[in-house]
C-alpha positions as CSV (number, residue, x, y, z in Angstrom):
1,X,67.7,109.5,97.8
2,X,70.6,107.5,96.2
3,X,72.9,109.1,98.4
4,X,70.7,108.0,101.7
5,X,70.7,104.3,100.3
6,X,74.4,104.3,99.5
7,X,75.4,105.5,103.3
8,X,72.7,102.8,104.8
9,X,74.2,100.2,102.4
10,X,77.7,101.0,103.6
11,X,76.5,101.2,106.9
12,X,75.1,97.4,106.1
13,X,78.2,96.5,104.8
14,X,80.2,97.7,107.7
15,X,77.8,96.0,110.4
16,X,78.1,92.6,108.3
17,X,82.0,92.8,108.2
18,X,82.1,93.7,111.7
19,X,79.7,90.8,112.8
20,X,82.1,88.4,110.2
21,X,85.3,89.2,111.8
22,X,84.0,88.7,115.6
23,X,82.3,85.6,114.5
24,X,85.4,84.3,112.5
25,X,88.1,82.3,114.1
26,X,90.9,80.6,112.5
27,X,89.7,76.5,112.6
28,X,92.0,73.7,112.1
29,X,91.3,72.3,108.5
30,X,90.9,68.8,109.4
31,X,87.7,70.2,111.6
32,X,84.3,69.7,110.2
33,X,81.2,72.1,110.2
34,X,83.8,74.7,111.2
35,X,81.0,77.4,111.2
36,X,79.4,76.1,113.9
37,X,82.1,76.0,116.1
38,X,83.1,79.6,114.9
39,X,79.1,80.4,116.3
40,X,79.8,78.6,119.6
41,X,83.0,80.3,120.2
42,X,81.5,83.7,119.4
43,X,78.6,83.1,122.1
44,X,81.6,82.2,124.7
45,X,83.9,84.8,123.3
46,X,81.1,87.4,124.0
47,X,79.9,85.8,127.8
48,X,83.5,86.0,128.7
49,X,84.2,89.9,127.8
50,X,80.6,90.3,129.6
51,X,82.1,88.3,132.7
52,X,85.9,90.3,132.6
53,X,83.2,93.2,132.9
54,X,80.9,92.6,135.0
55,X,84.0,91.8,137.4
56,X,86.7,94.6,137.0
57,X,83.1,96.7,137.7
58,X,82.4,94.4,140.6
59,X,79.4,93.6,139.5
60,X,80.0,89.7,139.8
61,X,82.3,87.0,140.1
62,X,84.0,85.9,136.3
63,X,82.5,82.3,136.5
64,X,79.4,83.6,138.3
65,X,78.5,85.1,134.8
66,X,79.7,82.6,132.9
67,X,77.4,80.1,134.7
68,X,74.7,82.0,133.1
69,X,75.1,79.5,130.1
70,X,74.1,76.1,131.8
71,X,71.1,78.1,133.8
72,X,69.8,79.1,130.3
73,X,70.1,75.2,129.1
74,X,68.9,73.9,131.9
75,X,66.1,71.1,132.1
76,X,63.8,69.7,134.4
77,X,64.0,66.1,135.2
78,X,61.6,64.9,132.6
79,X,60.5,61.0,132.4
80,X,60.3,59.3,129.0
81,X,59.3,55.8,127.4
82,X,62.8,55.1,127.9
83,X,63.9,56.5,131.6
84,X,62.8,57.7,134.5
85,X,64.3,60.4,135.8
86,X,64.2,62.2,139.2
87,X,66.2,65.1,140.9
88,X,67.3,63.5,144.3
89,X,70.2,63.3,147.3
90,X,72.8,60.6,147.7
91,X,74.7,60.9,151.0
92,X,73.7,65.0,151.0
93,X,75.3,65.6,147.1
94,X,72.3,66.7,144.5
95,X,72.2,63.8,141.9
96,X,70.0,63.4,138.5
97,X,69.4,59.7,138.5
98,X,68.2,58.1,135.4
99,X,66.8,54.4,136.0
100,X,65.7,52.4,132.7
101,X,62.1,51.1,132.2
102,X,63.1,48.3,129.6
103,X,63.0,45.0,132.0
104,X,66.2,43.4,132.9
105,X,67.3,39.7,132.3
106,X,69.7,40.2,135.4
107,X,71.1,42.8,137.4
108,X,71.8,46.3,135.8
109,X,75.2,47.7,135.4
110,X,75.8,51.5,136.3
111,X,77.5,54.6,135.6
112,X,78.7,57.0,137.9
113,X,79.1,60.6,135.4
114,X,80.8,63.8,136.6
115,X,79.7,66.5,134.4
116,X,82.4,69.0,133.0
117,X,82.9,73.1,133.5
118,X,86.3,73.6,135.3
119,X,84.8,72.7,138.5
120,X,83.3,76.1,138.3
121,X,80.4,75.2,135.5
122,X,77.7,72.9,134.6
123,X,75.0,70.8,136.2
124,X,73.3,67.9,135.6
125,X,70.5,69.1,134.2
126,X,72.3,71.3,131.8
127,X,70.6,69.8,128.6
128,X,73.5,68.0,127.1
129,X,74.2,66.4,130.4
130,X,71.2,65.2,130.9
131,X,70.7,64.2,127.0
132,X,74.2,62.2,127.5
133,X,73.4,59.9,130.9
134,X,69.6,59.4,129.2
135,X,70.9,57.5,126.2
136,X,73.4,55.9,128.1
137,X,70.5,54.7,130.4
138,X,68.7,53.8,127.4
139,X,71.3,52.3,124.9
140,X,73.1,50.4,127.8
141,X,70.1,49.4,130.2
142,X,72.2,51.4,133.0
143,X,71.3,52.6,135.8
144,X,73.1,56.4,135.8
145,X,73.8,58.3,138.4
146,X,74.9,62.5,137.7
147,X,76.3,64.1,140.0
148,X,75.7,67.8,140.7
149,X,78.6,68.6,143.3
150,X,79.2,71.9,144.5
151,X,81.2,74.5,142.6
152,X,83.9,77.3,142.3
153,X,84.2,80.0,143.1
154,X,81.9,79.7,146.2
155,X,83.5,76.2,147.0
156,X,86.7,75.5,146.1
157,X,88.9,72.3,146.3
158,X,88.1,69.5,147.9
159,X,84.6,70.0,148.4
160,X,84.3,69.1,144.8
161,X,85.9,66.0,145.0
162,X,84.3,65.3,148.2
163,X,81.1,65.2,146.7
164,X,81.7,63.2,144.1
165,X,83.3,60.7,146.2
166,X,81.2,60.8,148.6
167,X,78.4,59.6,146.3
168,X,80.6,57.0,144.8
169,X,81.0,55.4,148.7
170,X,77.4,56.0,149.0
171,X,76.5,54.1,145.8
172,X,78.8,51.1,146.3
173,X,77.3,49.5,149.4
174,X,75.5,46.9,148.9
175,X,72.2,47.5,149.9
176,X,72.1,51.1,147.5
177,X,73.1,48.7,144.4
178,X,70.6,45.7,145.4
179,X,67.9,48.5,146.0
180,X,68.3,50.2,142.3
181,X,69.2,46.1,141.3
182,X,72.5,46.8,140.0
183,X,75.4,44.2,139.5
184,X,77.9,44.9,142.1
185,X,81.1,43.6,139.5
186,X,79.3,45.9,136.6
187,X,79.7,49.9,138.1
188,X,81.9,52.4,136.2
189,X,82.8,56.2,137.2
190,X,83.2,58.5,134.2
191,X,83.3,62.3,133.4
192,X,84.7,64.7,130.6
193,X,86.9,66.9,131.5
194,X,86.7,68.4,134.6
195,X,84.2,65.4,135.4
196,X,87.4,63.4,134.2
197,X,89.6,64.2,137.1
198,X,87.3,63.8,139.5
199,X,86.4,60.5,138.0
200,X,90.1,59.2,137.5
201,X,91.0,60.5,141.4
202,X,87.8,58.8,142.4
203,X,88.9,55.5,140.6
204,X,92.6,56.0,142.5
205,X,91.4,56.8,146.2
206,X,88.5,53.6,146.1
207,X,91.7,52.0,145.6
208,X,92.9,52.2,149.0
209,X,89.5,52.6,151.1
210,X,89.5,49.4,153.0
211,X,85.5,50.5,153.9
212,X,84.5,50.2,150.2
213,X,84.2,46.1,149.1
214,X,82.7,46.9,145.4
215,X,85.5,46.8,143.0
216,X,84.6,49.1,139.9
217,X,84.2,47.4,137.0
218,X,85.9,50.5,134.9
219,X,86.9,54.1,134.5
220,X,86.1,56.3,131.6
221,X,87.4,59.6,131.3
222,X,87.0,61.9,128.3
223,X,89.3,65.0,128.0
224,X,90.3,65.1,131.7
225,X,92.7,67.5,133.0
226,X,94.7,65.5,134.7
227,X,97.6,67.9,136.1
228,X,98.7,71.1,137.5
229,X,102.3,71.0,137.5
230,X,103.1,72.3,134.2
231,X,100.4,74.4,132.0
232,X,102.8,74.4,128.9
233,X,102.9,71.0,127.3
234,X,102.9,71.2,123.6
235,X,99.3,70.8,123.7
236,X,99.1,74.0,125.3
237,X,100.9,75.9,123.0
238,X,99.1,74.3,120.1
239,X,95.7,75.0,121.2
240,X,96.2,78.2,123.0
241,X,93.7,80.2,121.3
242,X,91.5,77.3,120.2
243,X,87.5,77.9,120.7
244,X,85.8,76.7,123.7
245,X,88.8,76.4,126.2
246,X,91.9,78.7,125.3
247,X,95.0,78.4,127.8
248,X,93.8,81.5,129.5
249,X,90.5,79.7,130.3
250,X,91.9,76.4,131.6
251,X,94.5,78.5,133.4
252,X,91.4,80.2,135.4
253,X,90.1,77.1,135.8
254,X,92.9,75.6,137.5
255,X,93.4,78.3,139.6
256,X,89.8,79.2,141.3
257,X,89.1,75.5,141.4
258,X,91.8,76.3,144.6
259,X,91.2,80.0,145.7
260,X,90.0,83.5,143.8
261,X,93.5,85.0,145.3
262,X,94.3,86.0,141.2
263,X,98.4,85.9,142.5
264,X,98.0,81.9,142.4
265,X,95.8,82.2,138.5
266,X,99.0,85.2,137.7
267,X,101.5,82.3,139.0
268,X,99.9,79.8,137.1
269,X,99.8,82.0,134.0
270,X,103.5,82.2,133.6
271,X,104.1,78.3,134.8
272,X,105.9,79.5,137.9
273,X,103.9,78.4,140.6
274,X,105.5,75.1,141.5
275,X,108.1,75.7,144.5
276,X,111.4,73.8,144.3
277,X,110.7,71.5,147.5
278,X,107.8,69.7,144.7
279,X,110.4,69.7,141.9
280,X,110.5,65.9,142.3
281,X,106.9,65.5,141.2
282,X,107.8,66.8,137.5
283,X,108.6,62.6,136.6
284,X,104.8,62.1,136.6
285,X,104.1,64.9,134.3
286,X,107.3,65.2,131.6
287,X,106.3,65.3,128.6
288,X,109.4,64.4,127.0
289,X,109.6,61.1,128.1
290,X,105.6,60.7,128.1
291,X,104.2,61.9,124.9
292,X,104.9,60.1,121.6
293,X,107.6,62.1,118.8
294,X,103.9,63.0,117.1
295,X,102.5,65.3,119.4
296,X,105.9,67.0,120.4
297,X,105.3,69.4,117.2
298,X,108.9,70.6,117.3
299,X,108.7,71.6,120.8
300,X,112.0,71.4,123.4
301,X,111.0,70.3,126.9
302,X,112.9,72.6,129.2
303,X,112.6,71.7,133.4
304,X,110.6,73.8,135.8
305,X,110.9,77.4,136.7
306,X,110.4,76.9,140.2
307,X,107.7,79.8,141.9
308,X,107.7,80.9,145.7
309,X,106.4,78.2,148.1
310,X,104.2,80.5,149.7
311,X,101.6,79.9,147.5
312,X,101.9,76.3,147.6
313,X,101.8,76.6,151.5
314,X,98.4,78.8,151.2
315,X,97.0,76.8,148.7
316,X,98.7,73.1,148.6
317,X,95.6,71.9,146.9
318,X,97.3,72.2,143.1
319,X,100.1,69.9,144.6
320,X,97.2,67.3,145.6
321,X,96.7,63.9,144.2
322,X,93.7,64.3,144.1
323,X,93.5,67.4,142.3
324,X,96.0,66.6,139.8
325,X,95.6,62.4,139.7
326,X,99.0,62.2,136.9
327,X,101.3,62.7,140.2
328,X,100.2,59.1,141.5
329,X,102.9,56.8,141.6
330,X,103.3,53.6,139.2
331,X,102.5,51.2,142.2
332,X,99.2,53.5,143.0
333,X,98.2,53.1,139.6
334,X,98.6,49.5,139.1
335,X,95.5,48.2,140.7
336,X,92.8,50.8,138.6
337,X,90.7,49.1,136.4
338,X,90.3,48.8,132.6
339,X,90.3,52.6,131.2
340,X,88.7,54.5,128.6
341,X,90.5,57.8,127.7
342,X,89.3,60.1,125.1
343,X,91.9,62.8,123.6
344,X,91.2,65.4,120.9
345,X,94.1,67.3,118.9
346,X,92.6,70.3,119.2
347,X,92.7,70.4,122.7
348,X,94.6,72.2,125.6
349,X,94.1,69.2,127.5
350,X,95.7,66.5,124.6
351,X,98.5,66.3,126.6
352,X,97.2,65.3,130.0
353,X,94.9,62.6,128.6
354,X,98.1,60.9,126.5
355,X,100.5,61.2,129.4
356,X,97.7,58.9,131.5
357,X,97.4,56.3,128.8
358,X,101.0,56.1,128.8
359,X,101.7,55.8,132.8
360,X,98.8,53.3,132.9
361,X,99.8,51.1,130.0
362,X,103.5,50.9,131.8
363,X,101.4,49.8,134.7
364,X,99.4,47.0,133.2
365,X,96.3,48.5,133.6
366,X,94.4,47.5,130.6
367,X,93.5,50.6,128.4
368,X,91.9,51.9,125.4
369,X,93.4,55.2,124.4
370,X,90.9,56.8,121.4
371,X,92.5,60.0,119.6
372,X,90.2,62.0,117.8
373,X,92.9,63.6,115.2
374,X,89.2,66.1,114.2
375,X,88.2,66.6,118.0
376,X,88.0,69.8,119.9
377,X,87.7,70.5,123.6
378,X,83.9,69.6,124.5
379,X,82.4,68.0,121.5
380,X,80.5,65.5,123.3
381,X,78.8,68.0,124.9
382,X,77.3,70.1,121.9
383,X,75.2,67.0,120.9
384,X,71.9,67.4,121.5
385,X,69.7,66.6,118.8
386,X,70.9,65.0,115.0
387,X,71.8,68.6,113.4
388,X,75.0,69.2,116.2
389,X,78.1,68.8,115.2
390,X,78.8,65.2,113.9
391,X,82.3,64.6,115.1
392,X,80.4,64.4,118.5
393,X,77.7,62.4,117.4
394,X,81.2,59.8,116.4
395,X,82.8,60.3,119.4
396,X,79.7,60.0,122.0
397,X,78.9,56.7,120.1
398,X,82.4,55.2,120.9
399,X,82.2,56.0,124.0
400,X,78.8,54.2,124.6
401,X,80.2,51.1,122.4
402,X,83.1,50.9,124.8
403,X,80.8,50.7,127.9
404,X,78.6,48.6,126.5
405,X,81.8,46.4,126.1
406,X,83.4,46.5,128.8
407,X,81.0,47.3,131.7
C-alpha cells in the first residue's frame, strides 16, 4: 500500500513539474502579474504546436487553427444602457458599429478601429474588441465603427487594406456622418497592431484622394508593424522569444499576409528577401539613425543582405506603401494629422512604432509617442473585466484620455 502511494505521488510530482516547466517562461522583471502572462502564453504555445500539426498532417491551414481562439471569444452584438450595437455593412466590408445612447450637446466625434491578429486573426466581435470600441463609445460619446475586413490566408494583401479603406471613404461622406450626427472635423482611424498599419496607411493614402473632403481629425496607432524591409531591429532580437508574438510568429505574419508560398516566410526568416533594385528604401527603416542610443541595446546596425528579386516580382506587396507605411517619404508624411503611437519594450514590434514617432516628429506632424517600459505585445487586448492584467487596464486608459483630448 505505501509503495502504491509512493509511485502515484511520484507520478503526481512528475505531472506537476511537467505542467510547471511548459507553463513557465522566462518574464522580464519589470513585468507585473507575470503568471498570467506565463498562462496566456502556454494556451498560445499549445494552439500553435496544434496548428504546426494539424498542417504538416494537412489537416488545416497554421492560422486556420489558430483562428480557433477568437471564434471561442467571440460575442454577439449585444446592446446595453450605454450603446447600441449592431452587426452591419459599410460599402460591402462587415462592421460592429457601436452608437452611444447618452444625448449629445452637438455633433458626435468617431472612431474608425482596426482590430489586430497579423491580418490573419481576430474579429470584431472577438470579446476584447468589442469590450474596447464599447467603452470608447461610452467614455467618449463616440460613435465607433469596427471593422471586420477579410483575412489571411484565404485573402491576402490588399484585400485587407481595401476593406478597411474602403469603409473609411465610405464613412467620410457627408451624408454617412450627418446620418450617424457625427462632427465632420472630429473622426479618427486607429488600430493595434496589425489594425495599426492598416490605420497609419489609411491615414497616408486619404492624404492624397482628391474624392475624400473630410480631413481626419487624428490617427492612433498602438503597436503597429509598420515595416517589412528588415525583421532584425534590436527589438527583434530582444523580444525574440517573448510570449504572445515571438519573431517566428510576426515573421509568419508578415509573410501569409502576402502569399502561403513558405519560400517568401523562409526568405523573410533569414532577412534576405529584399532584392538589391529596393536597397534604396532601407533610409526609411534604419535603425541606426532612427532609434534613440536606449533601445540600441549594444547592437551594430549592419546594411541589407540583399535576397533574389524573384520573390519581390511574385509578391511585390512586402515592398508596398501601403503594406509597410515607414517607406513613405518625409513630404508624404507631412500633411498626417496629430498621432498617437503606443510602444511596449517587450515587444517585437518596439522598433517599428519608435522609428514612426521619429520620421513624423522630423515632419512636423504633431505627436505623442507613449513607451510603456512594463508593456508586452497585446496588453490592451487581454482587458476584459477588472481582474486582467493591470498594465492594460493603464495603458487602455491613456489611450482613451488621449482621444478624448485630442478628437
Amino acid at each position: 500500500l505505501v509503495a502504491n502511494m509512493g509511485a502515484k505521488l511520484l507520478c503526481l510530482c512528475i505531472a506537476f513539474t511537467l505542467v510547471a516547466y511548459y507553463i513557465y517562461s522566462p518574464i522580464p522583471e519589470n513585468i507585473e502579474q507575470p503568471w498570467k502572462l506565463m498562462l496566456l502564453s502556454a494556451v498560445f504555445r499549445t494552439l500553435g504546436h496544434v496548428a504546426e500539426a494539424a498542417e504538416r498532417l494537412g489537416l488545416a491551414n497554421y492560422m486556420d487553427v489558430m483562428m480557433l481562439l477568437s471564434t471561442a471569444e467571440h460575442v454577439a452584438p449585444t446592446s446595453d444602457e450605454n450603446v447600441t450595437v449592431t452587426d452591419t455593412e459599410f460599402s460591402g466590408v462587415a462592421v460592429r458599429l457601436f452608437l452611444p445612447k447618452k444625448p449629445a450637446d452637438g455633433l458626435r466625434r468617431a472612431v474608425l478601429y482596426f482590430h489586430g491578429g497579423g491580418w490573419c486573426l481576430g474579429d470584431a466581435g472577438v470579446k476584447a474588441y468589442d469590450f474596447l470600441a464599447r467603452r470608447t463609445s461610452s467614455q467618449l460619446n463616440a460613435v465607433v465603427v469596427s471593422v471586420n475586413y477579410r483575412l489571411a490566408p484565404k485573402y491576402h494583401f490588399p484585400v485587407q487594406f481595401e476593406d478597411v479603406y474602403s469603409v473609411s471613404k465610405f464613412f467620410l461622406q457627408s451624408r454617412v456622418l450627418s446620418q450617424y450626427g457625427v462632427d465632420p472635423t472630429r473622426v479618427c482611424v486607429a488600430g493595434d497592431s496589425a489594425g495599426g498599419n492598416l490605420a497609419a496607411a489609411v491615414a497616408q493614402k486619404l492624404l492624397e484622394d482628391s474624392e475624400v473632403t473630410t480631413k481626419l481629425k487624428a490617427q492612433a496607432l498602438i503597436y503597429p508593424a509598420l515595416q517589412t524591409l528588415d525583421l532584425n531591429l534590436p527589438s527583434y532580437h530582444q523580444n525574440a522569444d517573448m510570449p504572445v508574438l515571438s519573431k517566428s510568429l510576426m515573421v509568419r505574419f508578415w509573410s501569409e499576409y502576402f502569399t502561403s508560398d513558405p519560400s517568401l516566410r523562409e526568405a523573410m526568416t533569414s532577412n534576405r528577401h529584399v532584392p538589391a533594385q529596393w536597397g534604396h528604401l532601407f533610409q526609411f527603416v534604419n535603425w541606426s539613425t532612427l532609434l534613440p542610443d536606449r533601445l540600441k541595446k549594444g547592437h551594430v546596425y549592419t546594411g541589407p543582405v540583399f535576397g533574389s528579386p524573384a520573390l519581390a516580382e511574385k509578391y511585390p506587396g512586402f515592398l508596398d506603401q501601403r503594406a509597410a507605411p515607414l517607406l513613405a517619404a518625409e513630404a508624404q508624411l507631412q500633411g498626417l494629422p496629430p498621432t498617437y503611437i503606443l510602444t511596449c519594450e517587450h515587444d517585437v514590434l518596439r522598433d517599428d512604432g519608435v522609428m514612426y514617432a521619429t520620421r513624423l516628429r522630423a515632419a512636423g506632424v504633431p505627436l505623442t509617442h507613449e513607451h510603456a517600459e512594463d508593456g508586452f505585445h497585446g496588453a490592451l487586448i487581454f482587458v476584459t473585466s477588472p481582474g486582467d492584467m493591470a498594465v492594460g487596464h493603464r495603458l487602455m486608459g491613456r489611450y482613451l484620455q488621449w482621444l478624448e483630448e485630442h478628437v
